[in-house]
C-alpha positions, 0 to 999 in steps of 0.5 A: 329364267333368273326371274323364276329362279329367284321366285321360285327359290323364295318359295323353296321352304314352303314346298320342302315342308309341304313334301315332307308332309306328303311323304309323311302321308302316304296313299296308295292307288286310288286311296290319294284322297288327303293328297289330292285334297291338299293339291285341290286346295292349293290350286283354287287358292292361287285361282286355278278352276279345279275339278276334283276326283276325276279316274277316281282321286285325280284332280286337273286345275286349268289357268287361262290367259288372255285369247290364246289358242293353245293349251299345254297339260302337265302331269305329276303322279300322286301315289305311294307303293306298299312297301314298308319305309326303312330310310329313318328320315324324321319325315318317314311314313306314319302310315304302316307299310306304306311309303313314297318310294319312287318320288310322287311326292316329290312329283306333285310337289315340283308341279305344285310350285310351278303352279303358284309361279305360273299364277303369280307370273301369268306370263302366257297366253293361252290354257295350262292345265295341271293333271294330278293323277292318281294310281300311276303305280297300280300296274294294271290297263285301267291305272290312274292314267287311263281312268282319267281319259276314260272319264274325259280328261283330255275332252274336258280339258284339251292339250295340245301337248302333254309333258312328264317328269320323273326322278331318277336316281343315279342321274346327277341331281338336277340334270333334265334327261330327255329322248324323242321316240320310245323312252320306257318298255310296255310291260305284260304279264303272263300266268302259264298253268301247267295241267298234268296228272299227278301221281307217286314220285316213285312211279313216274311212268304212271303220271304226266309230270307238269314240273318237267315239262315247266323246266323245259318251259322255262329253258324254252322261253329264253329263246323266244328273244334270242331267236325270233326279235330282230337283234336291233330290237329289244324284248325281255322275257323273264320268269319271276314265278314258279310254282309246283308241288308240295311234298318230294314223292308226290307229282303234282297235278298242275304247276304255275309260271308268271312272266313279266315281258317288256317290248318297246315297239308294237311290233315286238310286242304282239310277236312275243304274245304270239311266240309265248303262247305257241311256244308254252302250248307245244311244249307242254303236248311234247310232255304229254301235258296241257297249258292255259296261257292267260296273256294280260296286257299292261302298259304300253311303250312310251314313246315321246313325239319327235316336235314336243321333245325337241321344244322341251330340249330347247326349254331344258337348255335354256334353264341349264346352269342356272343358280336354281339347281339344274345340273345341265342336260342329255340330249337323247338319253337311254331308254329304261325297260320299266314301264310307266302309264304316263304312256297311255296319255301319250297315246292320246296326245303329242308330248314328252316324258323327262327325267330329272337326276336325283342322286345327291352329293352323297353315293351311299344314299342314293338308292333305288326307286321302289327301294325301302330307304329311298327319299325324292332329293329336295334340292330338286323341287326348285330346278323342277319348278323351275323348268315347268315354268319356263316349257309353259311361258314359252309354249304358249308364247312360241307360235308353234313346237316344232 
C-alpha cells in the first residue's frame, strides 16, 4: 500500500487545487456540464475510453488490463444543491445560490486521483470503470443513478461489482465506515389534500371544516410506526408540511399535509404506503371530509451485499493506519435514515456503499452535509484515492470477493 500512498501523495497539490475549483463551480442536477466536461478530459487524457453525457451529464471512463474476466465499477456523484454558501472560504461558489454542500466535489475529486493512479500503475487484469453521475441529489425516481441504467450504463459497461463513498461529518477524518445489508432508508413522499366545505369561522356547524380533520390527521399518523411496524424494524413518519387557511374567521375549502416517510426493508416499506393511505382516508369521512392521497416513491433502501462488503472491509484494513490519512475502521456501522440513489445501482449490481469521516481537527467547523457553511475535508482526497486504488488492484487480482 505504501506505493500508492507516496504516488498518490505526489499528486496531492494537483487535485486539492482541482477540487477547489470544483466547489468554486458548482452545477446542479442535470446542469454538471463544466464538471463532467473536466472529469471527461481528465480521463481520456491518462487513456481511459470515455463516453460522455450518458443519463444526461454523466460520463463512464473504462480501463482494460491484459485478459482478465472481471470488472469492477466505481462511482462518485457530481452534483451541488441550491443552497446559498455562507462558509467565507477563499474557494466558495461564484455561482449564486448554488454550492457543494454535501461533498460531491470532494466525491469526484477522490475517484479522479485514483484514476491517474490506476493508470499510472496499470497493476490489474481485467476492466475498471468509473461512473461519474450526475443528479444524485435530484430527490426524485428518475435521478442521475437511474437515468444512467436506463440508458444502458451497466449493459454498456458491465461490473461485476459496483462500490460508493461518501463523506461523513462527524466521522473522524479519514476512517472508512462500512456495513453489510441495508446502510440508508428508501425515502417517499406523500401530498395528503384534505377537501371540506368552507364556510363562516362563526358558524361551524354549516362547514365541513378540513383544518380539524387534518390535526387528528397528523396525531393519527404517529401511530402508524408505534402501532403496526414490528418494534425490530425501522419506519419514520414525519409531517414537514401544513397548509390551510388564509384568514381567523374563515373555514377553508381544502388543506394540505406532505410527508417524508423512510423504510429500510420492503416489507416496512409497502406497509407504511398501505397504513397512510387507509389511515388519512378514514379519518377524513370520520369528520365528514374526503382526502386525496398521492403517494410517490422515491429511493429505495440501500442495502450492501454481504461478499462485496466483506471484500471491501478486507481492502479498508489493509490500507488503515497508513501515513496516507486513514484513521482506521468500523467494521459494521449504524445505518442513516437519509436516503441516497446510489441504492438503485445496488439494485442492479452486487456491491458496496462506504463512508469516509471528515470532521477535522477542529469541532466547531465540522458542520453538517447540506449545511450553508459545509466544506469536504481536503485531508481526505489522498486516503480516498488511496482506498479506490487499492479495492481495484486487489479485486481484479483475487479470484473471487467472497
Amino acid at each position: 500500500m505504501e506505493e500508492i500512498s507516496e504516488l498518490v501523495r505526489r499528486n496531492a497539490g494537483e487535485f486539492i487545487a482541482l477540487r477547489h475549483d470544483l466547489h468554486r463551480h458548482p452545477e446542479l442536477a442535470f446542469h454538471e456540464h463544466r464538471t463532467s466536461g473536466i472529469v471527461a478530459d481528465l480521463l481520456a487524457r491518462w487513456g481511459y475510453a470515455v463516453e460522455r453525457n450518458i443519463g444526461g451529464t454523466g460520463v463512464v471512463g473504462q480501463l482494460r488490463r491484459g485478459n482478465g474476466p472481471r470488472s469492477i465499477g466505481l462511482r462518485a456523484d457530481m452534483d451541488a444543491l441550491p443552497i446559498a454558501e455562507e462558509t467565507g472560504l477563499p474557494y466558495a461558489s461564484v455561482n449564486a445560490g448554488v454550492m457543494h454542500a454535501c461533498g460531491h466535489d470532494g466525491h469526484t475529486t477522490m475517484l479522479l486521483a485514483a484514476a491517474k493512479a490506476i493508470a499510472e500503475r496499470s497493476r490489474f487484469e481485467g476492466t475498471v470503470n468509473l461512473i461519474f453521475q450526475p443528479a444524485e441529489e435530484y430527490g426524485q425516481p428518475d435521478s442521475g443513478a437511474a437515468r444512467m441504467i436506463a440508458e444502458g450504463v451497466f449493459d454498456k459497461y458491465p461490473c461485476d461489482a459496483i462500490f460508493g463513498m461518501h463523506n461523513m461529518p462527524g466521522l473522524p477524518q479519514g476512517q472508512l465506515n462500512f456495513r453489510d445489508g441495508a446502510m440508508m432508508a428508501a425515502s417517499d413522499n406523500v401530498i395528503i389534500t384534505i377537501e371540506g366545505r368552507g364556510g363562516h369561522g362563526a358558524a361551524p356547524h354549516k362547514a365541513a371544516d378540513p383544518v380539524v380533520a387534518t390535526a387528528a390527521i397528523v396525531m393519527a399518523l404517529q401511530t402508524i410506526v408505534a402501532r403496526n411496524v414490528d418494534p425490530l424494524e425501522m419506519g419514520v413518519i414525519t409531517v414537514g408540511v401544513m397548509q390551510a387557511g388564509t384568514a381567523d374567521n374563515v373555514i377553508p375549502q381544502t388543506a394540505r399535509l406532505e410527508l417524508t416517510v423512510r423504510s429500510f426493508s420492503a416489507a416496512v416499506r409497502d406497509l407504511l404506503q398501505e397504513r397512510i393511505t387507509a389511515l388519512v382516508k378514514a379519518q377524513a369521512a370520520s369528520f365528514g371530509v374526503e382526502a386525496r392521497v398521492d403517494y410517490r416513491r422515491g429511493y429505495p433502501a440501500l442495502v450492501n451485499t454481504a461478499a462485496e462488503t466483506a471484500f471491501a472491509r478486507r481492502v479498508g484494513r489493509e490500507v488503515a493506519g497508513e501515513a496516507a490519512g486513514h484513521a482506521g475502521i468500523v467494521e459494521q456501522t449504524t445505518p442513516l435514515t437519509a436516503s441516497e440513489d446510489f441504492a438503485f445501482m445496488l439494485e442492479q449490481r452486487p456491491g458496496s456503499y462506504i463512508f469516509i469521516g471528515n470532521a477535522g481537527a477542529d469541532a466547531t467547523k465540522d458542520f453538517a452535509l447540506h449545511s450553508d457553511r459545509f466544506d469536504f475535508n481536503d485531508a481526505n482526497i489522498v486516503p480516498g484515492a488511496v482506498y479506490w486504488t487499492a479495492l481495484v488492484e486487489k479485486y481484479l487480482e483475487a479470484a473471487s470477493p467472497a
